[in-house]
C-alpha positions in Angstrom: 97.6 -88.8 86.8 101.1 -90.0 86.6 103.8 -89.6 88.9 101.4 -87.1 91.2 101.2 -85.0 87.8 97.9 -84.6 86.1 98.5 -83.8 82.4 96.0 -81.8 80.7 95.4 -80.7 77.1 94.4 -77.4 77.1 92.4 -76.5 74.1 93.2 -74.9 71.2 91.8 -71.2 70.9 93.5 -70.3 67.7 92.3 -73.4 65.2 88.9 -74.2 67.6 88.3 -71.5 70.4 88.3 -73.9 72.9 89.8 -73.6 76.3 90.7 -74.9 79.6 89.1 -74.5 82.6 88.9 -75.2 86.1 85.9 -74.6 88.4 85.7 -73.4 91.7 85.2 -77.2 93.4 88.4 -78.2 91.3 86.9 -79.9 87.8 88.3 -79.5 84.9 86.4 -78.5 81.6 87.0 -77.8 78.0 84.7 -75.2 76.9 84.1 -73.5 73.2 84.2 -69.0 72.9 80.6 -69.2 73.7 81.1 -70.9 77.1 79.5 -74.4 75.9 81.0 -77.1 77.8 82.4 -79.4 75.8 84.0 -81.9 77.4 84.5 -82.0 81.6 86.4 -83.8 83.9 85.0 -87.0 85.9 84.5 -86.0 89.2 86.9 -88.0 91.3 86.6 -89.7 94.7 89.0 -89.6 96.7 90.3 -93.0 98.4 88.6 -94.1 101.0 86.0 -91.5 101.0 82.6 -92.6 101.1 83.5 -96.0 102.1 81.7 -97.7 104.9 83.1 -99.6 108.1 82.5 -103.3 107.4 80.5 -102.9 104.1 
């Protein structure tokens, strides 16, 4: 993410059949015309969250 813009490359369904998506919760994924994931998003944390008082 740059800038508050996240930049995304979003498959190629003409040479590979591949495409973008995005899942109810927010992740992205690249999937293949048979619904395989290929490749998905690491799930981010956002700051602060999960972090304890005085650990």
């Amino acid at each position: 993410m740059r800038h508050g813009v996240l930049y995304c490359n979003d498959g190629d369904w003409v040479e590979h059949c591949t495409a973008l998506i995005e899942r109810p919760n927010g992740q992205l994924a690249l999937i293949d015309w048979q619904g395989r994931v290929i490749e998905e998003e690491p799930v981010m944390v956002p700051h602060g969250a999960g972090v304890l008082a005085g650990a």
